[in-house]
C-alpha positions in Angstrom: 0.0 0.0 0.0 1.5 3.4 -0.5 1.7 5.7 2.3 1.7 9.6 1.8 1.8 12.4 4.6 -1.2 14.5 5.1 0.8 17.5 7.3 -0.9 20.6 9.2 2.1 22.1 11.4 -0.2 25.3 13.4 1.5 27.6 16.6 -2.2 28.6 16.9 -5.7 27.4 17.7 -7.1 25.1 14.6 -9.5 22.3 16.4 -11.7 22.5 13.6 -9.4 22.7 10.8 -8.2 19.2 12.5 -11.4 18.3 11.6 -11.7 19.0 8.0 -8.2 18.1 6.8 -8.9 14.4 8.4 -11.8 14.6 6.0 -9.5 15.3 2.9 -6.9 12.6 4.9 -10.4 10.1 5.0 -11.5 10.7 1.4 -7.9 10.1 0.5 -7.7 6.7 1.8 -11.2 5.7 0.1 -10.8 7.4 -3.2 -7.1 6.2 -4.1 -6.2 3.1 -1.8 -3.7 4.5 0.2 -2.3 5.4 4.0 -2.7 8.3 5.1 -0.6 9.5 7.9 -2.5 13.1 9.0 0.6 14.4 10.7 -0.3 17.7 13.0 3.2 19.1 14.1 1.9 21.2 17.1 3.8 24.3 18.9 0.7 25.7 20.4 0.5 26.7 24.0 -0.6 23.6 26.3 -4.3 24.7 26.4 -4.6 24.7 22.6 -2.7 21.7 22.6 -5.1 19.7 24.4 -8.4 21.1 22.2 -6.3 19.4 19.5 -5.3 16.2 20.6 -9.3 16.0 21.7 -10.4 17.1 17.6 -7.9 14.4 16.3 -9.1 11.6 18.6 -12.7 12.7 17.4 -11.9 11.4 14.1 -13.8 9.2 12.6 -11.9 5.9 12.4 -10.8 4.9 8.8 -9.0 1.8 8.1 -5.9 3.3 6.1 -6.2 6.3 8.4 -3.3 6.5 10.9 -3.2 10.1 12.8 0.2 11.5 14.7 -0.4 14.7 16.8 2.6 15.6 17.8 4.0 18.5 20.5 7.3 19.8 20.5 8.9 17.6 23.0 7.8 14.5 21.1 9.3 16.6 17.8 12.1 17.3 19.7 13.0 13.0 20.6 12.7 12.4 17.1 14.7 14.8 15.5 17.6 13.9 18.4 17.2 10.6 17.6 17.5 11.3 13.8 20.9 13.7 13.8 22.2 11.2 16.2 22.1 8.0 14.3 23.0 10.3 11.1 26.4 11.6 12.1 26.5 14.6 11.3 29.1 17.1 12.7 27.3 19.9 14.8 24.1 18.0 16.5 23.2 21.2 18.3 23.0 23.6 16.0 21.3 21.0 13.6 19.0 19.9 16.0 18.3 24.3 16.4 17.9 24.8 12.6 15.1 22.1 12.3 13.3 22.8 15.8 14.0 26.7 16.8 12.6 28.4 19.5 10.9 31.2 17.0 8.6 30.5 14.2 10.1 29.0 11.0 7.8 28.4 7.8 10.7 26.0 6.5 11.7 24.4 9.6 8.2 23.6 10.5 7.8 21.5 7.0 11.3 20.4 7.0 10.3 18.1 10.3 7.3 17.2 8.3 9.7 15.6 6.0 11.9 13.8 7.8 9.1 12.5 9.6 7.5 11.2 6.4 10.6 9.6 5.2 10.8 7.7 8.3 7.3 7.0 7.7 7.9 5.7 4.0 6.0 8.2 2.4 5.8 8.7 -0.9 4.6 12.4 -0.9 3.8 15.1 1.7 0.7 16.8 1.2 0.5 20.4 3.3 -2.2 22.3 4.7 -2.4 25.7 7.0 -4.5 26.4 10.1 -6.0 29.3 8.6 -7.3 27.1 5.9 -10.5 26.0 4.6 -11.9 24.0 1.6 -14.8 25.3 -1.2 -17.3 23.3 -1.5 -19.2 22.7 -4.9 -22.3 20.2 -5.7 -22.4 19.7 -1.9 -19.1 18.2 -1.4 -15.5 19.7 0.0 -13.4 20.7 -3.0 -10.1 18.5 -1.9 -6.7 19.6 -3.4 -5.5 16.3 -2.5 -7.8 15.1 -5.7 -5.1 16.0 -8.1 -2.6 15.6 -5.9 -2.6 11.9 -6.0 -3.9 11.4 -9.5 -0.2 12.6 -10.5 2.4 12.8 -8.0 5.1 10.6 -8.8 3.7 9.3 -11.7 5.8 9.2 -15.1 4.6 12.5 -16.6 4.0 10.7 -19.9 1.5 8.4 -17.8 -0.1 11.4 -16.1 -2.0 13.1 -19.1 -4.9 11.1 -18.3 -4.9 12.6 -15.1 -5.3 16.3 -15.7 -7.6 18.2 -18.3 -4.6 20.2 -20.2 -0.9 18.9 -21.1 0.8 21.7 -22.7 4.6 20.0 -21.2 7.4 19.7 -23.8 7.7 16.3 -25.0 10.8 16.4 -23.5 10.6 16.2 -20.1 7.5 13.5 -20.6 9.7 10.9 -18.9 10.3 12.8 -16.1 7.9 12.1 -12.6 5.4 14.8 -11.8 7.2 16.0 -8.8 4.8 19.1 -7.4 1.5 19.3 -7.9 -0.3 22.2 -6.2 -3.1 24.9 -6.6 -3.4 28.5 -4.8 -6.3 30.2 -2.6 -9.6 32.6 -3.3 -10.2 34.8 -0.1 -7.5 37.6 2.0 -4.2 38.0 0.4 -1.3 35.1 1.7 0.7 38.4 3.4 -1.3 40.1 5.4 -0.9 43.6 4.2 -4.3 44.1 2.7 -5.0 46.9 5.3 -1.8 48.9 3.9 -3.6 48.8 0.4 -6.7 50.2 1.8 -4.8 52.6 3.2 -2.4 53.8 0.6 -2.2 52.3 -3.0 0.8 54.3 -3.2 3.1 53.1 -0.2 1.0 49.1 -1.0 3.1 49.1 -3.9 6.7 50.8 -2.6 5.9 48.6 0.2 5.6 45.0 -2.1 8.0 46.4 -4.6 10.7 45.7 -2.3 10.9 42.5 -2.8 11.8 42.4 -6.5 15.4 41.6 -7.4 18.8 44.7 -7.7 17.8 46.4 -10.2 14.3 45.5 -11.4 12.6 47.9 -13.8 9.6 49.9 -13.2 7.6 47.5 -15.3 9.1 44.7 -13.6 8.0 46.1 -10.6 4.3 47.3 -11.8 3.9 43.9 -12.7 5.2 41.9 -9.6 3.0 44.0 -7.2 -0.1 43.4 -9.3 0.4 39.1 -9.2 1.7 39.4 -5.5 -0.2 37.4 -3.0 -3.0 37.6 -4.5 -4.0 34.2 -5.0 -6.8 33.4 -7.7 -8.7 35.9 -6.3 -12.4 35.3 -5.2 -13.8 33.0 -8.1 -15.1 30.3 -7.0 -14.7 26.8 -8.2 -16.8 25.4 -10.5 -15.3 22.6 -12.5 -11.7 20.8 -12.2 -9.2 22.5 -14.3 -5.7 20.9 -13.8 -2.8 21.7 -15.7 0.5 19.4 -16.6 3.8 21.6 -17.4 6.3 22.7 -15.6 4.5 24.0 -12.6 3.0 27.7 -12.7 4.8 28.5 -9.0 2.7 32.4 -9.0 -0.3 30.1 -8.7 0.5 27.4 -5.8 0.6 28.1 -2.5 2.3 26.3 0.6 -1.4 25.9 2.3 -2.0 23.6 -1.2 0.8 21.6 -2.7 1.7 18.4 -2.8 5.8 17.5 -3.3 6.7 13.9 -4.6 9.7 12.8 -1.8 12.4 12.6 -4.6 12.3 16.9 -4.3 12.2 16.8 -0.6 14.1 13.7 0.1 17.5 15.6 -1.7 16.8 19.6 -1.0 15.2 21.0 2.3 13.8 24.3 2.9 15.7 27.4 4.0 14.6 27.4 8.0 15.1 31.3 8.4 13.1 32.3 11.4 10.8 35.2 11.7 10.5 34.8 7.9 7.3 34.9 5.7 7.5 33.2 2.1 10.9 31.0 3.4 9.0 27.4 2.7 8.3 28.3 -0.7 11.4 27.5 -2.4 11.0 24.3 -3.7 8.5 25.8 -5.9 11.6 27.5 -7.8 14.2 24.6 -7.7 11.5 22.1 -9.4 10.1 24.8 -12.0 13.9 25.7 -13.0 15.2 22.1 -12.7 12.4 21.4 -15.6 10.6 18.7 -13.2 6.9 18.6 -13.9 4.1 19.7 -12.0 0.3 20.1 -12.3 -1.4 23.6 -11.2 -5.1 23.3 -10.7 -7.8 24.7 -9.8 -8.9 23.3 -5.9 -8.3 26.4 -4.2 -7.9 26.7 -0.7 -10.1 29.5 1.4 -7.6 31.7 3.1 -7.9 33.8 5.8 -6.6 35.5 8.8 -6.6 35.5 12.3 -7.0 38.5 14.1 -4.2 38.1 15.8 -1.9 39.3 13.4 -3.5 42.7 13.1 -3.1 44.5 16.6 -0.7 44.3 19.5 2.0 42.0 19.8 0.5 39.6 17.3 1.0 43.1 14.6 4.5 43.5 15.7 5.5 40.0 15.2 4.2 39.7 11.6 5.2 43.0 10.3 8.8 42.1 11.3 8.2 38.7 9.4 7.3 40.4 6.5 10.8 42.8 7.2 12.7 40.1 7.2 11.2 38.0 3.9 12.0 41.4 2.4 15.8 41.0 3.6 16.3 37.4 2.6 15.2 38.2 -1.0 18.8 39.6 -1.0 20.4 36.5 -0.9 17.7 34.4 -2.7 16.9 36.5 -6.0 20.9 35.4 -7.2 20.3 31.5 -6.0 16.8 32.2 -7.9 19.2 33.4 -10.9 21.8 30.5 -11.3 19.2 27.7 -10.8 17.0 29.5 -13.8 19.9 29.0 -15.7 21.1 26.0 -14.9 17.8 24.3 -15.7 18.2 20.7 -16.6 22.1 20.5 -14.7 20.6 20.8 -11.6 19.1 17.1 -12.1 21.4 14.0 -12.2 20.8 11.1 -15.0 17.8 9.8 -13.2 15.7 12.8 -13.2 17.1 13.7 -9.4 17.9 17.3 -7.9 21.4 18.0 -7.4 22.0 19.1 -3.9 25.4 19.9 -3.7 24.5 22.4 -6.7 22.5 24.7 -4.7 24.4 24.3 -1.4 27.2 26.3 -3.3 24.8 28.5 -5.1 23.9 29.5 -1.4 26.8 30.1 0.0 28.2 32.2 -3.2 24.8 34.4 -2.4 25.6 34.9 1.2 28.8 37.2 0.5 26.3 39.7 -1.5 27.2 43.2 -0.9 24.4 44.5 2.0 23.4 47.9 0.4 20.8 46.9 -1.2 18.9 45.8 1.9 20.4 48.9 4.0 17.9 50.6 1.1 15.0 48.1 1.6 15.3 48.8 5.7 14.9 53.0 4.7 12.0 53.0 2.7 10.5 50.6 4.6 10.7 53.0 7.0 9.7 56.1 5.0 7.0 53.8 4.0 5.4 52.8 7.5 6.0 56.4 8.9 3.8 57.9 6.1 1.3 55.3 6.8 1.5 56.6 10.8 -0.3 55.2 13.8 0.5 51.5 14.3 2.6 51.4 11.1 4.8 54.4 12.4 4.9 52.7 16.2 6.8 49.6 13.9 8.5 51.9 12.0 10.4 52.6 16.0 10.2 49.0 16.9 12.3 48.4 13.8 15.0 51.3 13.5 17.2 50.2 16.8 16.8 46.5 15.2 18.5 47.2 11.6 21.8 46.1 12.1 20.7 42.7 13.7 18.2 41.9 11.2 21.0 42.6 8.6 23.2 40.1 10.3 20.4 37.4 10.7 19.5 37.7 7.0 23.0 36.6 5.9 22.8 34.2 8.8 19.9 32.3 7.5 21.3 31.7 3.6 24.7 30.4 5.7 22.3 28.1 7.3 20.5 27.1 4.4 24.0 25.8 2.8 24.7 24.1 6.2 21.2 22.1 6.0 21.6 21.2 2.8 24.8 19.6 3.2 23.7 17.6 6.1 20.3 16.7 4.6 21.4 13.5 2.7 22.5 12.0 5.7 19.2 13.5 8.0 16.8 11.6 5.7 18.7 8.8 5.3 18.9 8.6 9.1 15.0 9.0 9.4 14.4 5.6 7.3 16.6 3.8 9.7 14.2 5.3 12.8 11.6 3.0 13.8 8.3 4.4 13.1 6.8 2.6 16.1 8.8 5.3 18.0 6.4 7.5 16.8 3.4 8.7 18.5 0.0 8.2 17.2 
């Protein structure tokens, strides 16, 4: 029987999104014959926790079905476990990089994937706690649909899966290695309030993120696709689409990755760091690996958290530092676009020790260009005033460190990369039994 991961990692109340995702994970197992481990990777606080644990024992039982809610601590045994019996040099910081104590997009799905490999997964599925599914005819939309129709599959084979193939004939040998689809509802940043506010400092303020010397077009055109999703239509009939995948239009709350991308390249684990899971999305598009984009959207939106107080503070900083890191990702973006087809070996598989010097070429970039991103940033949040121009303080005395931590994080990413062969490999040899269910 073939076993795929079902993942939800959440640092926030999601009881009922618990609920729906072991839906998808139950119409998974009835609909395609397989296991489906419904991994939640939990870092809520204790009371959350236990609302949780109580939403994924109320699932109903489905032979095929196995569910692991797991807390930090049980995270934690696994991963030491794991870098021990791997060998690699530097446990500590390794075991820091997968499990920090601040938020990590990337770190958070790369324990997702070691924990499938030591599963024998074929594929990792992922969802988000601020996540829910269309419905059409009377029935949930699931992603997971196409997901599983193709993943893995000779792309040649996997026409009769989707409803376009517009691929090049010569990548048809190749295995559909991502298949994914984006979201209808709130933009994925959550900076929709700044466009209310001021069209004019919404697009300095998403501009920034284009790559050294971007034109004004370039720019004009990057703020108008820009976490945007697939805006509000709603779904009406499947529409999936086999090529190299469309990565403007899949998002990390709906994608599905075949385990010969994650099993050989990680993601960056930069903490504090929106948009740092996403890219595998680029490494498979510019490695010429197939995907299929569809149509399944996922229903976004946000917690209100994120918009006052502390919660406000904490996100706006993420967003400052996703800013920061495109420093250091735009030139890796670069080489791998051109590299195309070199980054995969003769049997169709990534190259690791490619983009582990890609990233550490990247990290010596010269800083001004981010010194620049940090100013008008800062011009751009002052204009804005009230809560905007209280960040704008918060962040001035914090420059120079957030300078720092943005080279930090593509040093890291080389790091993880190099010790990733020997992580997963190390995660197959872990008994599963010493996971909890």
């Amino acid at each position: 029987m073939r076993d795929i991961c079902l993942t939800l990692p959440t640092n926030r109340e999601c009881a009922d999104t618990i609920t729906t995702v072991g839906a998808e994970a139950a119409y998974a197992v009835q609909r395609f014959g397989v296991r489906v481990h419904l991994l939640v990777l939990d870092s809520a606080d204790p009371a959350t926790r236990a609302r949780h644990a109580a939403a994924a024992a109320a699932l109903p039982a489905v032979d095929g079905l196995v569910v692991h809610h797991l807390d930090e601590d049980a995270q934690r045994a696994f991963l030491y476990e794991v870098i021990d019996r791997s060998g690699v040099p530097g446990p500590d910081k390794l075991l820091d990089l997968m499990l920090p104590d601040a938020v990590s997009y990337g770190a958070c799905t790369n324990r997702a994937f070691l924990i499938a490999a030591a599963l024998g997964c074929a594929s990792v599925h992922r969802r988000d706690s601020d996540s829910r599914y269309q419905w059409h005819d009377g029935a949930p939309v699931f992603p997971i649909e196409h997901e599983l129709a193709t993943l893995g599959r000779k792309a040649a084979d996997a026409v009769d899966a989707v409803t376009e193939n517009t691929l090049d004939p010569a990548h048809a040998d190749k295995p559909v290695a991502l298949a994914g689809g984006s979201f209808v509802g709130e933009l994925s940043v959550d900076i929709g309030e700044i466009l209310a506010l001021d069209p004019e400092v919404y697009h300095d303020v998403v501009a920034l993120w284009a790559p050294t010397g971007a034109t004004e077009h370039e720019k004009l055109e990057l703020v108008a696709t820009s976490f945007t999703g697939a805006g509000g239509a709603p779904f009406t009939a499947d529409r999936a689409v086999l090529d190299l995948p469309d990565i403007w239009h899949i998002d990390m709350c709906n994608i599905g990755l075949d385990h010969r991308v994650y099993e050989r390249v990680p993601l960056p684990p930069a903490t504090d760091t929106i948009g740092s899971d996403y890219f595998l999305h680029h490494l498979v598009h510019d490695a010429t690996l197939p995907g299929v984009t569809h149509n399944r959207h996922i229903v976004n939106y946000y917690t209100p958290e994120r918009r006052t107080g502390p919660g406000f503070t904490a996100y706006q900083l993420r967003y400052a530092k996703f800013l920061l890191s495109m420093l250091y990702l735009h030139p890796v973006y670069a080489e791998t676009e051109a590299a195309g087809g070199a980054l995969l070996d003769e049997q169709h598989h990534l190259r690791p020790e490619v983009i582990a010097d890609s990233a550490r070429r990247s990290a010596v970039t010269d800083r001004a260009e981010n010194h620049r991103r940090l100013a008008e940033l800062d011009r751009c949040y002052r204009r804005l005033g009230g809560k905007y121009a209280e960040f704008a303080d918060h962040l001035a005395p914090r420059r120079a460190r957030l300078l720092d931590e943005a080279q930090a994080d593509i040093e890291d990413f080389a790091l993880l990369i190099d010790a990733w062969g020997p992580l997963v490999r190390a995660s197959k040899a872990t008994p599963v039994d010493r996971l909890p269910r």
